[in-house]
RODO-2510 file (C-alpha; in nm, 4 decimals, decimal comma):
residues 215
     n   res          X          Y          Z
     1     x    -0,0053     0,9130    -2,1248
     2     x     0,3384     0,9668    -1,9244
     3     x     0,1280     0,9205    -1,5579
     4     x     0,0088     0,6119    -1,7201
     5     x     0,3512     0,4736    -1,8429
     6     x     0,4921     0,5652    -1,4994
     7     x     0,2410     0,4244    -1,2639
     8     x     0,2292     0,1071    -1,4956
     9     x     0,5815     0,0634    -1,4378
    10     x     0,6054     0,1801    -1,0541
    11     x     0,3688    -0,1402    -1,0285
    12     x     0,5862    -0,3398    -1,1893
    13     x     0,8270    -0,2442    -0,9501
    14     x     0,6054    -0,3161    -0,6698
    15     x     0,5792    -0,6801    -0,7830
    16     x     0,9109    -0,7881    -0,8731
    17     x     1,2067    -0,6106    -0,6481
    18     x     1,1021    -0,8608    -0,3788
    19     x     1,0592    -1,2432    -0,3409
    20     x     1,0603    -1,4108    -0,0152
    21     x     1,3576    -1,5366     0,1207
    22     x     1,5301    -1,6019     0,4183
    23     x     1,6356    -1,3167     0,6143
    24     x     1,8591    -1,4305     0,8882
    25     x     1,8531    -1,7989     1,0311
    26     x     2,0088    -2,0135     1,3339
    27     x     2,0557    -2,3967     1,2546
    28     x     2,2831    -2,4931     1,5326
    29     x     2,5014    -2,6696     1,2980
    30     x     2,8098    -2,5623     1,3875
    31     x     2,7684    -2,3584     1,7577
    32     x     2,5171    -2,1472     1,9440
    33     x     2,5310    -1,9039     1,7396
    34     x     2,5233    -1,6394     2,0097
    35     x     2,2059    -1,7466     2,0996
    36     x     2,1225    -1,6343     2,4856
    37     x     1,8746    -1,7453     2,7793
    38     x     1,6591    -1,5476     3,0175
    39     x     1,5487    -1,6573     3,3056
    40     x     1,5874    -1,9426     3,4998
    41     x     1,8087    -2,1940     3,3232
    42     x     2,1499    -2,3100     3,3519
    43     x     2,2705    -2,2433     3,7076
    44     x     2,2219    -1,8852     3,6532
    45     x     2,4094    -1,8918     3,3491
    46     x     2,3477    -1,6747     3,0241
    47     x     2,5123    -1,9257     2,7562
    48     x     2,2716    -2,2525     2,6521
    49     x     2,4125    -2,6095     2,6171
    50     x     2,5261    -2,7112     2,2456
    51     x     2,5082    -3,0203     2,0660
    52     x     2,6592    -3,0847     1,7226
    53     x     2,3941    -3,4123     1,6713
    54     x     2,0122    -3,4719     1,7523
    55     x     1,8883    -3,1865     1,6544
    56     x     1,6155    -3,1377     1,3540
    57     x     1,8849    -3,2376     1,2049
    58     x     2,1949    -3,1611     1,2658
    59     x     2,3357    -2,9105     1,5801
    60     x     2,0881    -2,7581     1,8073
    61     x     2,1133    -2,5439     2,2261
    62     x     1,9483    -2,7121     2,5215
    63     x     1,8904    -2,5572     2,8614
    64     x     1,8175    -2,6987     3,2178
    65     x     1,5317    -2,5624     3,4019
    66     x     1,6818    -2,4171     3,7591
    67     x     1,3136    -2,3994     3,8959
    68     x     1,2879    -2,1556     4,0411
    69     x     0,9469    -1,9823     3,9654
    70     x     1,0257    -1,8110     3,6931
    71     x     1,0118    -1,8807     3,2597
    72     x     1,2961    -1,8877     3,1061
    73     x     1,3128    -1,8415     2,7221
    74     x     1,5906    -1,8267     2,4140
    75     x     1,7172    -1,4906     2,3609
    76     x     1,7971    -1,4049     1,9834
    77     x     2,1463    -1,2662     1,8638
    78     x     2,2012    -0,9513     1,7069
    79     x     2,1819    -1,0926     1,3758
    80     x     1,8712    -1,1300     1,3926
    81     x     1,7911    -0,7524     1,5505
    82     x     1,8053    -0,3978     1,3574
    83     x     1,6042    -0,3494     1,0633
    84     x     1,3942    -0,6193     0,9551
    85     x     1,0840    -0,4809     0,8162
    86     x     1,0803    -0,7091     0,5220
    87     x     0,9672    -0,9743     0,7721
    88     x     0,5793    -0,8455     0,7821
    89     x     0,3664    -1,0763     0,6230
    90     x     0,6518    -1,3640     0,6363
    91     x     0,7317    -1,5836     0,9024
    92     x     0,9059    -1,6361     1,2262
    93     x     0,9906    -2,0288     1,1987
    94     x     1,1362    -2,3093     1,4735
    95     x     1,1388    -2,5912     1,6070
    96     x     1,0947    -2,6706     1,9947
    97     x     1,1060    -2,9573     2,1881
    98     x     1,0862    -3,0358     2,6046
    99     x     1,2205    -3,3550     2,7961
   100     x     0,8964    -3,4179     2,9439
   101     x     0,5276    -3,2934     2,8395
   102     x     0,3365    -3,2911     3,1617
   103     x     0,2252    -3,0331     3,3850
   104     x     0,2199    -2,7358     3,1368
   105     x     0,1574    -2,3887     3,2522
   106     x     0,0964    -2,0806     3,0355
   107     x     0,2708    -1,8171     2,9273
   108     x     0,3650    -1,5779     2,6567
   109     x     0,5229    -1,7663     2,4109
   110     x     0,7209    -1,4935     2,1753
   111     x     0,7709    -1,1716     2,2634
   112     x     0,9498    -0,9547     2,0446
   113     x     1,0444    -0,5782     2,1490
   114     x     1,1851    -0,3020     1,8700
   115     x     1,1111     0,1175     1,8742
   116     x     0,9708     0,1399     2,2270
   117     x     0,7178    -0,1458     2,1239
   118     x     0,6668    -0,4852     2,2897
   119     x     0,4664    -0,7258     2,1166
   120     x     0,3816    -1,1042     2,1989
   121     x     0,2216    -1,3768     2,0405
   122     x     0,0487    -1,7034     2,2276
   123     x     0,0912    -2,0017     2,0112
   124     x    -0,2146    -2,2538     2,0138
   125     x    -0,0306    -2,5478     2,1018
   126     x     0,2802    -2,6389     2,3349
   127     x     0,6358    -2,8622     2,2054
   128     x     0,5959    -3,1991     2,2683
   129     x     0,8826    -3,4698     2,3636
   130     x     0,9881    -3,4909     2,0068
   131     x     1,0854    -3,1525     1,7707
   132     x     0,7862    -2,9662     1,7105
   133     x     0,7637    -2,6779     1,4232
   134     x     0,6101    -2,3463     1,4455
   135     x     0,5651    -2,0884     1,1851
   136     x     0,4556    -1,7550     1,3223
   137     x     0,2912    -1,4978     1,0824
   138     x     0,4272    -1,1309     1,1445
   139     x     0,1087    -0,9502     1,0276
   140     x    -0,2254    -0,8255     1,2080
   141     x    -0,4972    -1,0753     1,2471
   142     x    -0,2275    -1,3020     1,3326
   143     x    -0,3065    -1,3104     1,6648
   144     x     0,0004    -1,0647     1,7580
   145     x    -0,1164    -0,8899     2,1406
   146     x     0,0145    -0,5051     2,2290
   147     x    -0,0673    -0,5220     2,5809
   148     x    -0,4089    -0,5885     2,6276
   149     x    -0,5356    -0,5005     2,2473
   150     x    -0,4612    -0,6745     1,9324
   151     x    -0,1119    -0,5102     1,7638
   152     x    -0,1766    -0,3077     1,4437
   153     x    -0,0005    -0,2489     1,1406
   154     x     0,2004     0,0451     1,2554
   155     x     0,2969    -0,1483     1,5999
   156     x     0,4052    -0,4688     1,4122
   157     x     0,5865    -0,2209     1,1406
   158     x     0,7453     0,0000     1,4018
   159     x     0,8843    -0,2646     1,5838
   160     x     1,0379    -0,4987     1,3264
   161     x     1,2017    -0,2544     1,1542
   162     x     1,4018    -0,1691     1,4768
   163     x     1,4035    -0,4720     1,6393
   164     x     1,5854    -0,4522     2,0050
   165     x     1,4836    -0,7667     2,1061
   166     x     1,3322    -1,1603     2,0187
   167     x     1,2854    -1,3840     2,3088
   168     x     1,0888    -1,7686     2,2351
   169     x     0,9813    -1,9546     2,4951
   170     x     1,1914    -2,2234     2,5521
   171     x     1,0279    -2,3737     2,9629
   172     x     0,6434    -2,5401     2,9145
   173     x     0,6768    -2,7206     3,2408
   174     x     0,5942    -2,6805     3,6048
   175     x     0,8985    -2,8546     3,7729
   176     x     1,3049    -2,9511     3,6193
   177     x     1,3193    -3,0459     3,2544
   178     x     1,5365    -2,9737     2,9935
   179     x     1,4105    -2,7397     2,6768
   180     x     1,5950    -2,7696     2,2998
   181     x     1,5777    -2,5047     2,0155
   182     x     1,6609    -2,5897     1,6698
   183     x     1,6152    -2,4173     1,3434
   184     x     1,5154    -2,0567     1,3918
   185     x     1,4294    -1,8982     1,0626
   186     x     1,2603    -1,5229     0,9939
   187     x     1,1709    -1,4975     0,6190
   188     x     1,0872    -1,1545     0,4485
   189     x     1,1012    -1,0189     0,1410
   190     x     1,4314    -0,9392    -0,0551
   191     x     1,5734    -0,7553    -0,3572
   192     x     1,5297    -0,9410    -0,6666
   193     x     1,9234    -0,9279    -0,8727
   194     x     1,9155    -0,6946    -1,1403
   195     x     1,5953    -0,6093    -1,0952
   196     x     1,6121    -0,1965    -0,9459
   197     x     1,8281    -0,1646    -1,2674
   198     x     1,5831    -0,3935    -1,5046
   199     x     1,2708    -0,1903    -1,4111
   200     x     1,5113     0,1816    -1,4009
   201     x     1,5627     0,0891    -1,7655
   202     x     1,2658    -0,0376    -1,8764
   203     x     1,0844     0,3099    -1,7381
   204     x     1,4004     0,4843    -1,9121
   205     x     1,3267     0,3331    -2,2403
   206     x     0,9182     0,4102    -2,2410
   207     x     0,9679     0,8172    -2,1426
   208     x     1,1814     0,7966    -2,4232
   209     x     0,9348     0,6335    -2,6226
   210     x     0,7021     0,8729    -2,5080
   211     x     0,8763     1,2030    -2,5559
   212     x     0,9853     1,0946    -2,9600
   213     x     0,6258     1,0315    -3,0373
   214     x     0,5466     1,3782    -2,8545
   215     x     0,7877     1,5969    -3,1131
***
Protein backbone atom coordinates (compact mmCIF):
# COMPACT_ATOMS: atom_id res chain seq x y z
CA UNK A 1 0.00 0.00 0.00
CA UNK A 2 2.83 2.70 0.91
CA UNK A 3 4.80 1.82 -2.75
CA UNK A 4 1.46 2.46 -4.16
CA UNK A 5 0.70 5.82 -2.36
CA UNK A 6 4.27 6.89 -3.20
CA UNK A 7 4.58 6.05 -6.82
CA UNK A 8 0.96 7.50 -7.27
CA UNK A 9 2.15 10.64 -6.00
CA UNK A 10 5.85 10.68 -7.57
CA UNK A 11 3.56 10.72 -10.84
CA UNK A 12 1.80 13.40 -9.83
CA UNK A 13 4.87 15.09 -9.47
CA UNK A 14 6.01 14.15 -12.80
CA UNK A 15 2.99 15.92 -14.33
CA UNK A 16 2.62 19.07 -12.62
CA UNK A 17 6.20 20.70 -11.41
CA UNK A 18 6.57 21.72 -15.07
CA UNK A 19 4.57 23.68 -17.74
CA UNK A 20 6.14 25.14 -20.71
CA UNK A 21 7.32 28.44 -20.68
CA UNK A 22 9.74 30.61 -21.98
CA UNK A 23 13.17 30.05 -20.98
CA UNK A 24 15.28 32.88 -22.13
CA UNK A 25 14.28 35.21 -25.17
CA UNK A 26 15.84 38.14 -27.44
CA UNK A 27 13.19 40.65 -28.91
CA UNK A 28 15.43 43.42 -29.96
CA UNK A 29 13.23 45.87 -28.36
CA UNK A 30 15.41 47.82 -26.64
CA UNK A 31 19.31 46.81 -27.98
CA UNK A 32 21.24 43.83 -29.26
CA UNK A 33 21.08 42.22 -26.52
CA UNK A 34 24.65 40.98 -26.71
CA UNK A 35 23.83 39.21 -29.58
CA UNK A 36 27.22 38.43 -31.77
CA UNK A 37 28.16 37.52 -35.55
CA UNK A 38 30.52 34.98 -37.04
CA UNK A 39 31.81 35.15 -40.04
CA UNK A 40 31.80 37.42 -42.68
CA UNK A 41 29.63 40.41 -41.85
CA UNK A 42 30.16 43.85 -40.87
CA UNK A 43 33.63 44.92 -42.04
CA UNK A 44 35.11 42.34 -39.90
CA UNK A 45 33.25 43.45 -37.05
CA UNK A 46 31.79 41.22 -34.13
CA UNK A 47 28.76 43.63 -33.03
CA UNK A 48 25.42 43.49 -35.56
CA UNK A 49 23.53 46.67 -36.64
CA UNK A 50 20.40 47.65 -34.32
CA UNK A 51 17.20 49.07 -35.09
CA UNK A 52 14.61 50.17 -32.53
CA UNK A 53 11.60 49.91 -35.52
CA UNK A 54 10.81 47.34 -38.40
CA UNK A 55 11.32 44.54 -36.82
CA UNK A 56 8.51 41.65 -36.14
CA UNK A 57 7.55 44.18 -34.35
CA UNK A 58 9.33 46.28 -32.63
CA UNK A 59 13.58 46.37 -32.38
CA UNK A 60 15.50 43.82 -34.23
CA UNK A 61 20.03 43.35 -35.45
CA UNK A 62 20.89 43.44 -39.13
CA UNK A 63 24.23 42.55 -40.65
CA UNK A 64 25.98 43.30 -44.06
CA UNK A 65 27.37 40.49 -45.94
CA UNK A 66 31.38 41.33 -46.51
CA UNK A 67 31.50 38.48 -49.22
CA UNK A 68 33.93 37.05 -48.85
CA UNK A 69 33.36 33.21 -49.21
CA UNK A 70 32.45 32.44 -46.12
CA UNK A 71 28.67 32.13 -43.92
CA UNK A 72 28.24 34.22 -41.49
CA UNK A 73 25.58 33.54 -38.76
CA UNK A 74 24.07 35.23 -35.28
CA UNK A 75 25.93 34.18 -32.34
CA UNK A 76 23.72 33.78 -29.09
CA UNK A 77 24.57 35.58 -25.68
CA UNK A 78 25.30 33.94 -22.60
CA UNK A 79 21.88 34.15 -21.47
CA UNK A 80 20.92 31.92 -23.46
CA UNK A 81 24.06 29.28 -22.69
CA UNK A 82 24.62 27.03 -19.38
CA UNK A 83 22.05 24.73 -18.36
CA UNK A 84 19.08 24.50 -20.37
CA UNK A 85 17.92 21.02 -20.37
CA UNK A 86 14.34 21.92 -19.89
CA UNK A 87 14.45 22.93 -23.56
CA UNK A 88 14.16 19.10 -24.96
CA UNK A 89 11.01 18.54 -26.45
CA UNK A 90 10.29 22.53 -26.66
CA UNK A 91 11.33 24.83 -29.14
CA UNK A 92 14.03 26.98 -30.51
CA UNK A 93 11.83 29.93 -32.14
CA UNK A 94 12.77 33.13 -34.68
CA UNK A 95 12.21 35.00 -37.11
CA UNK A 96 14.64 35.66 -40.20
CA UNK A 97 14.54 37.71 -42.99
CA UNK A 98 17.26 38.60 -46.12
CA UNK A 99 17.31 41.82 -48.42
CA UNK A 100 17.18 39.82 -51.43
CA UNK A 101 16.03 36.01 -52.05
CA UNK A 102 18.00 34.93 -55.05
CA UNK A 103 20.87 32.84 -55.54
CA UNK A 104 20.62 30.69 -52.32
CA UNK A 105 23.31 28.31 -51.37
CA UNK A 106 23.21 25.71 -48.58
CA UNK A 107 24.36 25.39 -45.47
CA UNK A 108 23.89 24.35 -41.91
CA UNK A 109 21.37 26.37 -40.63
CA UNK A 110 21.65 26.01 -36.55
CA UNK A 111 24.30 24.64 -34.97
CA UNK A 112 24.35 24.47 -31.41
CA UNK A 113 27.56 23.16 -29.38
CA UNK A 114 27.37 22.26 -25.31
CA UNK A 115 29.57 19.20 -23.32
CA UNK A 116 32.03 18.45 -26.13
CA UNK A 117 28.89 17.98 -28.49
CA UNK A 118 28.11 19.80 -31.74
CA UNK A 119 24.84 19.38 -33.13
CA UNK A 120 23.09 21.05 -36.27
CA UNK A 121 19.86 21.16 -37.71
CA UNK A 122 18.97 21.97 -41.67
CA UNK A 123 15.72 23.76 -41.83
CA UNK A 124 13.45 22.81 -44.93
CA UNK A 125 12.98 26.13 -46.18
CA UNK A 126 15.14 29.47 -46.48
CA UNK A 127 13.88 33.43 -45.06
CA UNK A 128 12.34 35.19 -47.61
CA UNK A 129 12.35 39.20 -48.22
CA UNK A 130 9.77 39.66 -45.57
CA UNK A 131 10.14 38.11 -41.64
CA UNK A 132 9.89 34.55 -41.80
CA UNK A 133 9.24 32.27 -38.48
CA UNK A 134 10.86 29.12 -37.54
CA UNK A 135 10.18 26.88 -34.68
CA UNK A 136 12.82 24.24 -34.20
CA UNK A 137 11.96 21.08 -32.11
CA UNK A 138 14.91 20.08 -29.66
CA UNK A 139 14.13 16.32 -29.60
CA UNK A 140 15.29 13.18 -31.79
CA UNK A 141 13.40 12.54 -34.92
CA UNK A 142 13.54 16.15 -35.31
CA UNK A 143 15.84 16.04 -37.84
CA UNK A 144 18.82 17.16 -35.35
CA UNK A 145 22.44 15.74 -37.34
CA UNK A 146 25.68 14.64 -34.97
CA UNK A 147 28.07 14.59 -37.68
CA UNK A 148 27.09 12.33 -40.18
CA UNK A 149 24.29 10.26 -38.00
CA UNK A 150 21.08 11.44 -36.66
CA UNK A 151 21.69 13.01 -32.80
CA UNK A 152 20.19 10.85 -30.00
CA UNK A 153 18.67 11.48 -26.85
CA UNK A 154 21.80 11.51 -24.79
CA UNK A 155 23.64 13.90 -27.52
CA UNK A 156 20.67 16.39 -27.62
CA UNK A 157 20.49 15.99 -23.54
CA UNK A 158 24.22 16.32 -23.04
CA UNK A 159 24.51 19.24 -24.94
CA UNK A 160 21.63 21.48 -23.87
CA UNK A 161 22.15 21.10 -20.53
CA UNK A 162 25.69 22.64 -20.96
CA UNK A 163 25.24 24.67 -23.70
CA UNK A 164 28.69 26.52 -24.87
CA UNK A 165 27.40 27.70 -27.85
CA UNK A 166 24.06 28.69 -30.39
CA UNK A 167 24.91 30.04 -33.72
CA UNK A 168 21.60 30.64 -36.53
CA UNK A 169 22.25 31.25 -39.78
CA UNK A 170 21.76 34.58 -40.56
CA UNK A 171 23.62 34.75 -44.84
CA UNK A 172 21.21 32.60 -47.55
CA UNK A 173 22.81 34.39 -50.43
CA UNK A 174 25.62 34.00 -52.89
CA UNK A 175 26.79 37.69 -53.30
CA UNK A 176 26.20 41.28 -50.73
CA UNK A 177 22.88 41.43 -48.95
CA UNK A 178 21.89 42.37 -45.76
CA UNK A 179 20.41 39.54 -43.13
CA UNK A 180 17.85 40.66 -39.98
CA UNK A 181 17.11 38.56 -36.79
CA UNK A 182 14.19 39.23 -34.70
CA UNK A 183 12.51 37.39 -31.93
CA UNK A 184 14.65 34.55 -30.69
CA UNK A 185 12.76 32.46 -28.20
CA UNK A 186 13.88 28.81 -26.52
CA UNK A 187 10.87 27.42 -24.54
CA UNK A 188 11.26 24.50 -21.96
CA UNK A 189 9.69 23.37 -19.20
CA UNK A 190 9.56 25.26 -15.76
CA UNK A 191 8.67 24.88 -12.08
CA UNK A 192 5.10 25.19 -11.47
CA UNK A 193 4.70 27.95 -8.01
CA UNK A 194 3.93 26.14 -5.06
CA UNK A 195 3.85 23.15 -6.56
CA UNK A 196 7.40 21.07 -5.01
CA UNK A 197 5.70 22.14 -1.69
CA UNK A 198 1.88 21.21 -2.85
CA UNK A 199 2.87 17.66 -3.93
CA UNK A 200 5.74 17.40 -0.57
CA UNK A 201 2.54 17.84 1.43
CA UNK A 202 0.12 16.06 -0.20
CA UNK A 203 2.65 12.77 -0.03
CA UNK A 204 3.19 14.01 3.74
CA UNK A 205 -0.41 13.85 4.51
CA UNK A 206 -1.14 10.15 2.77
CA UNK A 207 2.07 8.28 4.77
CA UNK A 208 0.39 9.71 7.53
CA UNK A 209 -2.77 8.43 6.50
CA UNK A 210 -1.19 5.33 5.92
CA UNK A 211 0.81 4.70 9.05
CA UNK A 212 -2.63 5.64 11.51
CA UNK A 213 -4.60 3.04 9.70
CA UNK A 214 -1.44 0.62 10.14
CA UNK A 215 -1.52 0.89 14.29
Amino acid sequence: MRTAIITILLFAISISLAHCDVLVTSTFDNDDEGWRIVGDAQQGSSKPSWSAENGNPGGHIYAKDDVLGGVFYWLAPEKFLGDKSGAYGYTLDFDLKQSIANTQFDSDDIIITGGGITIKYDTSYNPGTDWTHYSVLLATDAGWMRDSSAATYEDITTVLSSISSIQIRAEYRTGADTDYLDNVVLYGAVPEPGSIFGVASGLGIALASFIRRRK
